[in-house]
MITOR-283555 format. One record per residue: x, y, z of N, C-alpha, C, O, CB in turn. Coordinates in pm, 1 decimal, always signed. Glycine has a CB too. Example, Ala and Ser with C-alpha at 12.3 -4.5 7.8 and 13.67 -1.06 7.14 Angstrom:
lumkol n.xx = +1319.0, n.yy = -569.0, n.zz = +780.0, ca.xx = +1230.0, ca.yy = -450.0, ca.zz = +780.0, c.xx = +1320.0, c.yy = -330.0, c.zz = +780.0, o.xx = +1423.6, o.yy = -331.9, o.zz = +846.5, cb.xx = +1130.8, cb.yy = -447.3, cb.zz = +904.6
lumkol n.xx = +1285.0, n.yy = -225.0, n.zz = +708.0, ca.xx = +1367.0, ca.yy = -106.0, ca.zz = +714.0, c.xx = +1290.0, c.yy = +3.0, c.zz = +787.0, o.xx = +1340.9, o.yy = +113.8, o.zz = +803.9, cb.xx = +1408.4, cb.yy = -59.8, cb.zz = +572.5
***
This chain:
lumkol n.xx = -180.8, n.yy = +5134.2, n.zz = -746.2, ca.xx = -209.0, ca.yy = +5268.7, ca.zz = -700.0, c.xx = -90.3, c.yy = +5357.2, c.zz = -733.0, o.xx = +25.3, o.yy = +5349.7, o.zz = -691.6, cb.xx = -239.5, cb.yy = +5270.7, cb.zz = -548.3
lumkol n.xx = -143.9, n.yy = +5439.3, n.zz = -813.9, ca.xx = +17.6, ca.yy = +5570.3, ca.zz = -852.2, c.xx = +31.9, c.yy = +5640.3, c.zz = -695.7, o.xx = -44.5, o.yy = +5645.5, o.zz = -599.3, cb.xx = -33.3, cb.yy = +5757.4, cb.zz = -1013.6
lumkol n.xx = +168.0, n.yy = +5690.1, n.zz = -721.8, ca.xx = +201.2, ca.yy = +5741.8, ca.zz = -591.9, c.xx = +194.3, c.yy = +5863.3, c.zz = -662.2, o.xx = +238.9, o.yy = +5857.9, o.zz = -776.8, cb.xx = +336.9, cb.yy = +5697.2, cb.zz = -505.6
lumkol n.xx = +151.2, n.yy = +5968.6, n.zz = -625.0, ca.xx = +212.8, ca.yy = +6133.5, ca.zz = -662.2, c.xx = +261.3, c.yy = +6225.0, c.zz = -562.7, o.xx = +211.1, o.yy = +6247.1, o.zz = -452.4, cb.xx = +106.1, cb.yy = +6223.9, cb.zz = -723.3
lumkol n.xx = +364.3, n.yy = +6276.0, n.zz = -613.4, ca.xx = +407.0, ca.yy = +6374.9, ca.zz = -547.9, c.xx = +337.9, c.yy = +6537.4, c.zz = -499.4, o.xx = +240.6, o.yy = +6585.4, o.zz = -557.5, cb.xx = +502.7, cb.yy = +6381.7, cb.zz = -617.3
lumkol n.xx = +402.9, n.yy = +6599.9, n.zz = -394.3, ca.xx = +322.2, ca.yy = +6659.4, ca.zz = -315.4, c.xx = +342.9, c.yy = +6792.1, c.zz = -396.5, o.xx = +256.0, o.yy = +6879.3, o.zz = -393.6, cb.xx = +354.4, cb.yy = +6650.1, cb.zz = -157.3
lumkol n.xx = +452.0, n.yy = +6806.1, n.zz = -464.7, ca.xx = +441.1, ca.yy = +6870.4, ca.zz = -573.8, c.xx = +396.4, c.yy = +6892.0, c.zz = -707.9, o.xx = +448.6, o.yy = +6969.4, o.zz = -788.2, cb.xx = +495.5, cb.yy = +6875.4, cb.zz = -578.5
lumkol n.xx = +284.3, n.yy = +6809.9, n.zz = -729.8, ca.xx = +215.9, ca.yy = +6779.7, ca.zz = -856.9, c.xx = +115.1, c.yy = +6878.9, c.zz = -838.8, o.xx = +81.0, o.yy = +6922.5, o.zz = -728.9, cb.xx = +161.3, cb.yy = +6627.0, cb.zz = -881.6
lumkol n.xx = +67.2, n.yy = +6914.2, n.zz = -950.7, ca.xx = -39.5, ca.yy = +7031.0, ca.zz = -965.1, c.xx = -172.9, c.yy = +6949.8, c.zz = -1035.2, o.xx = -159.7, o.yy = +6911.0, o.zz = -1151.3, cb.xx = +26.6, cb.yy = +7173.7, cb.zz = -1076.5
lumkol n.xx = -286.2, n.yy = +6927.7, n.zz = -971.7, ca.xx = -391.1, ca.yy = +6898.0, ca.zz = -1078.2, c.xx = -521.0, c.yy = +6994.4, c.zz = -1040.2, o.xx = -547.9, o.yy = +7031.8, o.zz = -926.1, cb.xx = -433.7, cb.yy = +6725.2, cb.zz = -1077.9
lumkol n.xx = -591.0, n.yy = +7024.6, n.zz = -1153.0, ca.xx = -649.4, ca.yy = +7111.5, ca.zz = -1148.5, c.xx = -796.1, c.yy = +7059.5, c.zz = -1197.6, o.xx = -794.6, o.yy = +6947.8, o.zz = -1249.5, cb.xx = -579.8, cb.yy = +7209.5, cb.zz = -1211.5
lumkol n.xx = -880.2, n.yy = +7102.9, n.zz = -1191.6, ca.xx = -1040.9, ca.yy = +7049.5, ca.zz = -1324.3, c.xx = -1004.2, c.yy = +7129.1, c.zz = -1442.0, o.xx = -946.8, o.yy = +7236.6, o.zz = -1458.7, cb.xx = -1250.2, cb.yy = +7114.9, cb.zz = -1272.9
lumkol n.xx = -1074.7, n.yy = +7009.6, n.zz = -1544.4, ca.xx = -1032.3, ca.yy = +7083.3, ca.zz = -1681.3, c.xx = -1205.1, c.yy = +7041.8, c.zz = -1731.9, o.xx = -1284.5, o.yy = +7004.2, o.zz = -1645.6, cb.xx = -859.8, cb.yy = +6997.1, cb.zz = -1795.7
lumkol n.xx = -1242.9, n.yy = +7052.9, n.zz = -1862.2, ca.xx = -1382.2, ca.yy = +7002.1, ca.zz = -1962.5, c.xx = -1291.8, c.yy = +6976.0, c.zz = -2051.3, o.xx = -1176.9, o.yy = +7013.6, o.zz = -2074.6, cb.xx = -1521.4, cb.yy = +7112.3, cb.zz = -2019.4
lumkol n.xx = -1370.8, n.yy = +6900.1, n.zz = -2098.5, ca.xx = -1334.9, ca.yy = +6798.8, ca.zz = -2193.9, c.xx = -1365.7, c.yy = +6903.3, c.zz = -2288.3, o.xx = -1443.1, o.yy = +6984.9, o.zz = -2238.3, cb.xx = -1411.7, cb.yy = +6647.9, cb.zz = -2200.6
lumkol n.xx = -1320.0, n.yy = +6940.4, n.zz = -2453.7, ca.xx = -1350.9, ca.yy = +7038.8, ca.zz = -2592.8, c.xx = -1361.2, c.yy = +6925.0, c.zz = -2688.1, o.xx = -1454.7, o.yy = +6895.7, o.zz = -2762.6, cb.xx = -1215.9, cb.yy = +7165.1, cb.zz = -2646.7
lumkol n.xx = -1247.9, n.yy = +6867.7, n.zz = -2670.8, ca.xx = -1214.6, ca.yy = +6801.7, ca.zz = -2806.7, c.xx = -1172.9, c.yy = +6698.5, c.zz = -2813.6, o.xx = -1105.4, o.yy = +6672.1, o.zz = -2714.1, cb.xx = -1139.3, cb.yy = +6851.7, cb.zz = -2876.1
lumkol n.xx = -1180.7, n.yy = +6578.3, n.zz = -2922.3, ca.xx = -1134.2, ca.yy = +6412.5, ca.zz = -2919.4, c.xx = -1022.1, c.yy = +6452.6, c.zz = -2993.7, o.xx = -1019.3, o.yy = +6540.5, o.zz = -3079.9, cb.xx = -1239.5, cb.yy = +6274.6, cb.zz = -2996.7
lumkol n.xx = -921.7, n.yy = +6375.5, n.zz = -2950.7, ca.xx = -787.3, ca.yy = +6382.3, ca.zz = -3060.9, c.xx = -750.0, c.yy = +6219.1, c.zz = -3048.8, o.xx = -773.2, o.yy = +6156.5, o.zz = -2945.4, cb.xx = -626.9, cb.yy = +6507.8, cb.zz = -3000.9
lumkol n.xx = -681.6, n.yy = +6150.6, n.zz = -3182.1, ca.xx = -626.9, ca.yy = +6026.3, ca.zz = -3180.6, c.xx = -516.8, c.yy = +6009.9, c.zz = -3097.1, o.xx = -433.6, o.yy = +6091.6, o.zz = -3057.5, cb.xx = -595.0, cb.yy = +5990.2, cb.zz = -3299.4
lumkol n.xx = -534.3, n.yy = +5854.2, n.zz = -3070.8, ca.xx = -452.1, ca.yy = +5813.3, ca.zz = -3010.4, c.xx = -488.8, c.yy = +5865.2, c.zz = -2800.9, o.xx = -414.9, o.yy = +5891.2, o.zz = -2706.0, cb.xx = -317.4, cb.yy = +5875.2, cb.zz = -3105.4
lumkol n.xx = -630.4, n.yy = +5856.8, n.zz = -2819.3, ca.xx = -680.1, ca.yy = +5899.2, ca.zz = -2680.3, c.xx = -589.8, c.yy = +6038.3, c.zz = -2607.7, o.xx = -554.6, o.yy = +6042.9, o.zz = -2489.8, cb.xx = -662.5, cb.yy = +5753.8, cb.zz = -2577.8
lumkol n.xx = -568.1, n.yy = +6131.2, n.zz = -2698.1, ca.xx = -566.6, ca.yy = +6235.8, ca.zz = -2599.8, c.xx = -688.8, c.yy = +6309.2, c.zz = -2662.3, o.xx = -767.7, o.yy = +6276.7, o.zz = -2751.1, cb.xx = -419.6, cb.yy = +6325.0, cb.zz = -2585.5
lumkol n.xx = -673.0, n.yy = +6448.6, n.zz = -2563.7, ca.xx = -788.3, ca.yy = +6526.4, ca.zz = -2536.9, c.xx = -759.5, c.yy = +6684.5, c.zz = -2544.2, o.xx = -644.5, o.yy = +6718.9, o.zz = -2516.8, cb.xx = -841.4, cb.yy = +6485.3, cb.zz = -2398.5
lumkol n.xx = -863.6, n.yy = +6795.7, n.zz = -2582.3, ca.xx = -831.1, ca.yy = +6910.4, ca.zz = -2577.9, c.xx = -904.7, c.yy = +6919.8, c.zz = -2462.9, o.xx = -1021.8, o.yy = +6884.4, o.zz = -2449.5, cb.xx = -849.5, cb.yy = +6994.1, cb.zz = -2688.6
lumkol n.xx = -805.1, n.yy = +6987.5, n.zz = -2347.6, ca.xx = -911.9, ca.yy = +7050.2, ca.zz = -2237.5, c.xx = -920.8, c.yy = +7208.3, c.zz = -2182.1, o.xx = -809.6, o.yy = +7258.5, o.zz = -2165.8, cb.xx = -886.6, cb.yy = +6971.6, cb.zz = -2109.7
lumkol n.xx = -1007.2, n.yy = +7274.3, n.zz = -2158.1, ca.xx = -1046.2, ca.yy = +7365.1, ca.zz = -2127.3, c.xx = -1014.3, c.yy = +7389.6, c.zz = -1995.8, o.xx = -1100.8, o.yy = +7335.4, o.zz = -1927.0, cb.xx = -1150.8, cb.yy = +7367.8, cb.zz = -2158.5
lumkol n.xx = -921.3, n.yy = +7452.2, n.zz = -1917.6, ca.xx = -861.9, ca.yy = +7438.9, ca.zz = -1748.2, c.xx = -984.4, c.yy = +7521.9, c.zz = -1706.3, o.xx = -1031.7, o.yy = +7603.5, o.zz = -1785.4, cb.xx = -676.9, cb.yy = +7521.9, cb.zz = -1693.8
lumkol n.xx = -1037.5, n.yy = +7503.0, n.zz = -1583.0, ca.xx = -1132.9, ca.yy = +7584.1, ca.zz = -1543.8, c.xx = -1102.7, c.yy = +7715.4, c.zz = -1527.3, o.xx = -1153.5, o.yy = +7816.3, o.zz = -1576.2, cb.xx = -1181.2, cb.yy = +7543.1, cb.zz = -1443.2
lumkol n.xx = -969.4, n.yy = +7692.4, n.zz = -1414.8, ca.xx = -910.1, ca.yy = +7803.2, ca.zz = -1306.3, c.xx = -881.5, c.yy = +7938.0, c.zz = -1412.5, o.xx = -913.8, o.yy = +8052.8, o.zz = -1382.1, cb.xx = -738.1, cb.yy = +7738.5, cb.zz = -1215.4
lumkol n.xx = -816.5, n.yy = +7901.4, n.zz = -1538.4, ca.xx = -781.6, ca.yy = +8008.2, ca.zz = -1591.1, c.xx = -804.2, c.yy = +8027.0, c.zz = -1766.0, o.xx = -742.0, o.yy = +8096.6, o.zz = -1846.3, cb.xx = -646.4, cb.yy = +8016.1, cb.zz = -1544.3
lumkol n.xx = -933.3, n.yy = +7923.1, n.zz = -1786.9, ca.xx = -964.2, ca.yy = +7906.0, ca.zz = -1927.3, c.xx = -863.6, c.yy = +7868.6, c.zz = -2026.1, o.xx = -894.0, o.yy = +7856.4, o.zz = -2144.7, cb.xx = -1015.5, cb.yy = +8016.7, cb.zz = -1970.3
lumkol n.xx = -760.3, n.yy = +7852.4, n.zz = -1988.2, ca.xx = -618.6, ca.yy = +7811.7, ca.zz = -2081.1, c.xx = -636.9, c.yy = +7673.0, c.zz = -2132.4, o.xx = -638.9, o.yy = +7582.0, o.zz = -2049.5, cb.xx = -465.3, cb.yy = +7811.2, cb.zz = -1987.2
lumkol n.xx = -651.3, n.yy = +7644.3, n.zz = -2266.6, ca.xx = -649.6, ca.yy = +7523.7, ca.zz = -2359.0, c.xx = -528.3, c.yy = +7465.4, c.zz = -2375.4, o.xx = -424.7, o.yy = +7522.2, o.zz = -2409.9, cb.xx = -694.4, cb.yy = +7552.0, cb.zz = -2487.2
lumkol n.xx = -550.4, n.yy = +7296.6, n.zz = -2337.9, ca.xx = -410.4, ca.yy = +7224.4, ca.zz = -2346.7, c.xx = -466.7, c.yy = +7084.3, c.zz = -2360.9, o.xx = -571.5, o.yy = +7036.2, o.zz = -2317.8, cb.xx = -299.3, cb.yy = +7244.5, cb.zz = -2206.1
lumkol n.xx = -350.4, n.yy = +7022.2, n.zz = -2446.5, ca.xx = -363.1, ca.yy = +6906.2, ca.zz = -2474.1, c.xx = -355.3, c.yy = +6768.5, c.zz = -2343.4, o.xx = -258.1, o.yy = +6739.4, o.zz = -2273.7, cb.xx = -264.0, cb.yy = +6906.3, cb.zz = -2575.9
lumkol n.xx = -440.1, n.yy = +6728.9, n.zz = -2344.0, ca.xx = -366.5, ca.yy = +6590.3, ca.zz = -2224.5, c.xx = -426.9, c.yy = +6479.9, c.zz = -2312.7, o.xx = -506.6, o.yy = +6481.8, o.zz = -2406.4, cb.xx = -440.1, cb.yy = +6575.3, cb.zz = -2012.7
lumkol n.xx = -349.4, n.yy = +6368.5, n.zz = -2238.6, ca.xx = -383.9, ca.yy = +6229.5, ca.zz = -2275.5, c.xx = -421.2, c.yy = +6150.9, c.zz = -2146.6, o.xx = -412.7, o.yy = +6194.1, o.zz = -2031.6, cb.xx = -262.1, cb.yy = +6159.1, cb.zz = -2351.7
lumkol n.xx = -474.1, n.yy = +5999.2, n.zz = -2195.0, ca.xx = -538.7, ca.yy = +5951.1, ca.zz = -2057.7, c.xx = -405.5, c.yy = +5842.8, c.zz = -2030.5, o.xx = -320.2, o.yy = +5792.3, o.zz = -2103.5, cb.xx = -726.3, cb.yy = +5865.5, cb.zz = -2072.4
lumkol n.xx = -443.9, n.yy = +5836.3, n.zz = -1857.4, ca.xx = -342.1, ca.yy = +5800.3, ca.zz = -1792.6, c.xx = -365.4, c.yy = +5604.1, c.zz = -1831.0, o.xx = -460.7, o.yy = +5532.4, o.zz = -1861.4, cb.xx = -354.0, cb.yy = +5871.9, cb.zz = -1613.7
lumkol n.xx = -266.5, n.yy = +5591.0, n.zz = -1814.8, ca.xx = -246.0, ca.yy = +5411.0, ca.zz = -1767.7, c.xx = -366.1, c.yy = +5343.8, c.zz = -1708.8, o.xx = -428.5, o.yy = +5248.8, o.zz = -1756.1, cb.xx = -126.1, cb.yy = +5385.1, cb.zz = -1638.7
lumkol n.xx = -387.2, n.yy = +5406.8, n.zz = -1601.4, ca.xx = -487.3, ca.yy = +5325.6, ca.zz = -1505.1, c.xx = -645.5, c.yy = +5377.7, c.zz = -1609.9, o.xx = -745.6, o.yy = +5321.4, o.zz = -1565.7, cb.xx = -479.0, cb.yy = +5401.2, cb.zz = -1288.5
lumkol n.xx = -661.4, n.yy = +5428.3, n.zz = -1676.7, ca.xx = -791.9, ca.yy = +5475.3, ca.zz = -1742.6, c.xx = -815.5, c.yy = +5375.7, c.zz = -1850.8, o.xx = -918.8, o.yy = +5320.2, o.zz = -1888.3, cb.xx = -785.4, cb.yy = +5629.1, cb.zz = -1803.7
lumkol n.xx = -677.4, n.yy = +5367.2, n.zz = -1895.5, ca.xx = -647.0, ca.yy = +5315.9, ca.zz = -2068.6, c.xx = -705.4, c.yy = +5156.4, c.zz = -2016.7, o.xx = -775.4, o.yy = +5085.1, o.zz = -2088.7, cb.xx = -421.8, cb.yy = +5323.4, cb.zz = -2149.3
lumkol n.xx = -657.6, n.yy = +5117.3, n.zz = -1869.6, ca.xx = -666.9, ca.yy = +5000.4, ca.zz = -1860.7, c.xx = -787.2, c.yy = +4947.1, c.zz = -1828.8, o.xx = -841.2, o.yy = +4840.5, o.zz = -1858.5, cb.xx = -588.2, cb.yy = +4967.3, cb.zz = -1793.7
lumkol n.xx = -824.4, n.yy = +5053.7, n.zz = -1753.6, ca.xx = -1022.9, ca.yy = +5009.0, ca.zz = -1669.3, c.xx = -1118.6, c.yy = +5039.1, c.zz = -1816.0, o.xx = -1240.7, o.yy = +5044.8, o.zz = -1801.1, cb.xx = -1107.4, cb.yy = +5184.0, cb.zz = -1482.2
lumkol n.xx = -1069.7, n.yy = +5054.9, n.zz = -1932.7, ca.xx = -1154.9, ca.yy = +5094.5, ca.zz = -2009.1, c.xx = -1249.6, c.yy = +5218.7, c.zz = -1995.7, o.xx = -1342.8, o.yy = +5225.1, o.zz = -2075.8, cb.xx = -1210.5, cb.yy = +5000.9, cb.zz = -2020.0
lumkol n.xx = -1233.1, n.yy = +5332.6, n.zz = -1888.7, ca.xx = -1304.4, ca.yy = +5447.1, ca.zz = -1893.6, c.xx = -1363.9, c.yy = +5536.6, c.zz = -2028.7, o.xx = -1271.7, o.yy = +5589.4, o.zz = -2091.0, cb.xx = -1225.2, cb.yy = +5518.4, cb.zz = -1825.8
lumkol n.xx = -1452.9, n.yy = +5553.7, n.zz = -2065.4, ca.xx = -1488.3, ca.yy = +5638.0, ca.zz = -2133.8, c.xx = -1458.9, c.yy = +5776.3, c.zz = -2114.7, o.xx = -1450.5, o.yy = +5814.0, o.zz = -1997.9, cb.xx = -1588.9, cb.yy = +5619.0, cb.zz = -2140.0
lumkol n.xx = -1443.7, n.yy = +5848.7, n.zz = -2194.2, ca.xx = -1420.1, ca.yy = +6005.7, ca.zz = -2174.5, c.xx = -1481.1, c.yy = +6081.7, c.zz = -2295.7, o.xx = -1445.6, o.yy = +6064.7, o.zz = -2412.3, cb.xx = -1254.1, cb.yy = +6044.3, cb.zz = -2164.0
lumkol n.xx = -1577.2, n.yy = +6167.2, n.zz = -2253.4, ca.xx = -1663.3, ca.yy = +6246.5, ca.zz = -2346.2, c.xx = -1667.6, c.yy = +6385.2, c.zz = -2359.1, o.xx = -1654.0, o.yy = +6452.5, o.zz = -2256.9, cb.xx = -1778.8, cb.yy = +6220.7, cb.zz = -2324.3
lumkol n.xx = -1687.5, n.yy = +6451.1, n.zz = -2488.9, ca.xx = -1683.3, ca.yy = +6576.5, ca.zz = -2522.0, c.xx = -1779.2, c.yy = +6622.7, c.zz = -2379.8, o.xx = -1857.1, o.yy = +6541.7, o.zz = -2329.5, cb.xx = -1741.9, cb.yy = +6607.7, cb.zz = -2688.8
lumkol n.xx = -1763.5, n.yy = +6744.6, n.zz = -2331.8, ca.xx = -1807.5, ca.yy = +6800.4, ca.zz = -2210.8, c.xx = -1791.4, c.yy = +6764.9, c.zz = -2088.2, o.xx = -1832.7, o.yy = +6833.7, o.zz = -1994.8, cb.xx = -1906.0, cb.yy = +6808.5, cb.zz = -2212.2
lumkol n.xx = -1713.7, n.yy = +6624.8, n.zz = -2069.7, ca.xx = -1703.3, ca.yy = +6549.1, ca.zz = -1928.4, c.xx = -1664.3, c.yy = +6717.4, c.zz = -1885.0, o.xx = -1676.5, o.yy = +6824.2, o.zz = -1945.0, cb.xx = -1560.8, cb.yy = +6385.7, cb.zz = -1898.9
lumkol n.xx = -1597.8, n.yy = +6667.6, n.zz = -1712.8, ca.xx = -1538.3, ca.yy = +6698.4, ca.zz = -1610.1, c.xx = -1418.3, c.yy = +6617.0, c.zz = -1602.0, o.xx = -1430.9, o.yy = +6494.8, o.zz = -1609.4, cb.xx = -1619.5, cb.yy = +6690.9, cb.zz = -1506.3
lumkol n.xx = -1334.0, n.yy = +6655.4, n.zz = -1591.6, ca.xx = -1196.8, ca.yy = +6561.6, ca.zz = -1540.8, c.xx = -1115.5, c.yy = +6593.9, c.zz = -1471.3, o.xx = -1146.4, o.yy = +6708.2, o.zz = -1437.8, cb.xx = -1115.2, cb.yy = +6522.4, cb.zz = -1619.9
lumkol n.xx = -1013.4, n.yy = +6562.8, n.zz = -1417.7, ca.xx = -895.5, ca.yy = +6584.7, ca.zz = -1293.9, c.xx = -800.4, c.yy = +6576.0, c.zz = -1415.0, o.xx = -826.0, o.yy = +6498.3, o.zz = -1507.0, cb.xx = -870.8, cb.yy = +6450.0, cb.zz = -1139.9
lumkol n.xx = -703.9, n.yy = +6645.5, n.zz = -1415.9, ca.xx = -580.3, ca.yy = +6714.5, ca.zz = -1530.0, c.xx = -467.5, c.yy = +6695.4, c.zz = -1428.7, o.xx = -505.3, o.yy = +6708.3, o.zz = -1312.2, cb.xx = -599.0, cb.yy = +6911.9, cb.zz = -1590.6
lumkol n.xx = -314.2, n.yy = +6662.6, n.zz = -1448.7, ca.xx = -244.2, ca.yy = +6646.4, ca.zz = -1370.6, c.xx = -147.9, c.yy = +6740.5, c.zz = -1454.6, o.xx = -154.2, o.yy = +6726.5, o.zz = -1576.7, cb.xx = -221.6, cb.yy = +6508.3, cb.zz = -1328.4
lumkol n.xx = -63.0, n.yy = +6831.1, n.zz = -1406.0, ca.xx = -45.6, ca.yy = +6942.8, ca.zz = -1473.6, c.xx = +112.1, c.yy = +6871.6, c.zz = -1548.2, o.xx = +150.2, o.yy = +6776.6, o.zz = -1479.8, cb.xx = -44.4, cb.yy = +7099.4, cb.zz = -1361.8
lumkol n.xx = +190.0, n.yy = +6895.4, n.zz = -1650.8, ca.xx = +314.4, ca.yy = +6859.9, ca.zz = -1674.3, c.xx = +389.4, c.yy = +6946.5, c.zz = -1603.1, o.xx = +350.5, o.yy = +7062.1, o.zz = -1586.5, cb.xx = +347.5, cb.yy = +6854.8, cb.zz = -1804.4
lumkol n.xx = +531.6, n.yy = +6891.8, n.zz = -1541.0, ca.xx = +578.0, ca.yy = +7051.5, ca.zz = -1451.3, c.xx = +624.5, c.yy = +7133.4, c.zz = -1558.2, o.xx = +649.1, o.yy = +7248.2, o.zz = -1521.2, cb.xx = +721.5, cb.yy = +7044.8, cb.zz = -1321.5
lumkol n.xx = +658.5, n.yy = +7094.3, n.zz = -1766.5, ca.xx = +704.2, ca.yy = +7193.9, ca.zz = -1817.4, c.xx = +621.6, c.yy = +7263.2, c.zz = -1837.2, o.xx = +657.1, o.yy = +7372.6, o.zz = -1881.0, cb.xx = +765.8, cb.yy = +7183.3, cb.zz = -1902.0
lumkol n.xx = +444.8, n.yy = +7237.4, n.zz = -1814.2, ca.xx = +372.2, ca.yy = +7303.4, ca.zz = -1907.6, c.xx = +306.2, c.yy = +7268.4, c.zz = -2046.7, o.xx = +196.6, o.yy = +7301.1, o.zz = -2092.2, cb.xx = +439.0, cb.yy = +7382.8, cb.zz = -1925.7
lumkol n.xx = +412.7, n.yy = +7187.7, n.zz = -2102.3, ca.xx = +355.9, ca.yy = +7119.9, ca.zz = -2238.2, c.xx = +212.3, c.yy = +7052.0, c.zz = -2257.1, o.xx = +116.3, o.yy = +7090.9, o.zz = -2323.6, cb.xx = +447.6, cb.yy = +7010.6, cb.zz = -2271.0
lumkol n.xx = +227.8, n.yy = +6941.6, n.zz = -2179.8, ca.xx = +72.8, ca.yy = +6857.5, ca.zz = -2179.6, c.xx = +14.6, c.yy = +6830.8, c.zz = -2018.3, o.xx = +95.4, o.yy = +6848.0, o.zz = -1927.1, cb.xx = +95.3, cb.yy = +6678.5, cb.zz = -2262.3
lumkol n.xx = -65.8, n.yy = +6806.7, n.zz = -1999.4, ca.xx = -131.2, ca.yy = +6716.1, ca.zz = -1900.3, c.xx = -188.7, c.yy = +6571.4, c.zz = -1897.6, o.xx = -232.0, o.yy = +6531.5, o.zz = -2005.7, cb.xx = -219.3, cb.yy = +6775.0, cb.zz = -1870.3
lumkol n.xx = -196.8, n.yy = +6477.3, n.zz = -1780.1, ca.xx = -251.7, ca.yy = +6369.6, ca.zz = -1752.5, c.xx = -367.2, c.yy = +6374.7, c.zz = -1749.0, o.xx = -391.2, o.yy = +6486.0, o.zz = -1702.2, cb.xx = -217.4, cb.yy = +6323.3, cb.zz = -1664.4
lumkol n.xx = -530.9, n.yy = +6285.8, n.zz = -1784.4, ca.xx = -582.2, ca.yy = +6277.8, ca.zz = -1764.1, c.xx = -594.0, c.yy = +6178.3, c.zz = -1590.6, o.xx = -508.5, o.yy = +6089.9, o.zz = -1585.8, cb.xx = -608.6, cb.yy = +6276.6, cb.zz = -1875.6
lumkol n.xx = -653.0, n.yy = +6183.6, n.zz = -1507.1, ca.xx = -607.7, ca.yy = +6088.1, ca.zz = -1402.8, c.xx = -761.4, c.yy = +6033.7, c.zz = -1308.5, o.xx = -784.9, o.yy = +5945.7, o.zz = -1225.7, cb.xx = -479.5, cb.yy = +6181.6, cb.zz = -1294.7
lumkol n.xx = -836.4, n.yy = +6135.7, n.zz = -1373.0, ca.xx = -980.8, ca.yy = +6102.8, ca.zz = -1295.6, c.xx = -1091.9, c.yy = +6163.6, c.zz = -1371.8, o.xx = -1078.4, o.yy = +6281.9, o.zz = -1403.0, cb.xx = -990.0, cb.yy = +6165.6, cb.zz = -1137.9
lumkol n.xx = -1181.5, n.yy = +6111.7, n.zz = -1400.7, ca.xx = -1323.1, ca.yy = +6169.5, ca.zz = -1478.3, c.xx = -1421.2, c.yy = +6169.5, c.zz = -1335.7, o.xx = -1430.8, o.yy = +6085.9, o.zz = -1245.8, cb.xx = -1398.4, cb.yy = +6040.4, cb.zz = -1632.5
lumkol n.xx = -1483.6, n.yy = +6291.1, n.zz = -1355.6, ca.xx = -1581.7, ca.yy = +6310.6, ca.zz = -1247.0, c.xx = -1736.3, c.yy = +6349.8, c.zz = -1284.0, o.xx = -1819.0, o.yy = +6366.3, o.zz = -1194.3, cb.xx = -1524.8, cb.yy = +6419.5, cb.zz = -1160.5
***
């Protein structure tokens, strides 16, 4: 079980786009802003699928650069 901090930001994102090496283009809901994430550890490991249009839980980077994938819904 990851621990996260109470300062972590995750937000809903959609899934746009497949990129290698399992990351993802996602679409943030809250403010339509496009960003790259990749899938987390615990996903890579349960074998989750992740599909153009899902729903997902985005765990924000605190620089901004990328996001976590951390939950498909």
């Amino acid at each position: 079980m990851s621990i996260q901090n109470k300062d972590d930001i995750i937000v809903s994102a959609t899934v746009i786009e497949a990129l290698p090496n399992t990351m993802f283009r996602v679409k943030l809901k809250e403010n339509d802003q496009v960003m790259v994430a990749y899938l987390s550890g615990k996903m890579k490991l349960h074998r989750i699928k992740v599909l153009l249009g899902d729903t997902v839980s985005v765990l924000l980077d605190s620089y901004g650069g990328k996001g976590r994938i951390v939950k498909r819904m």
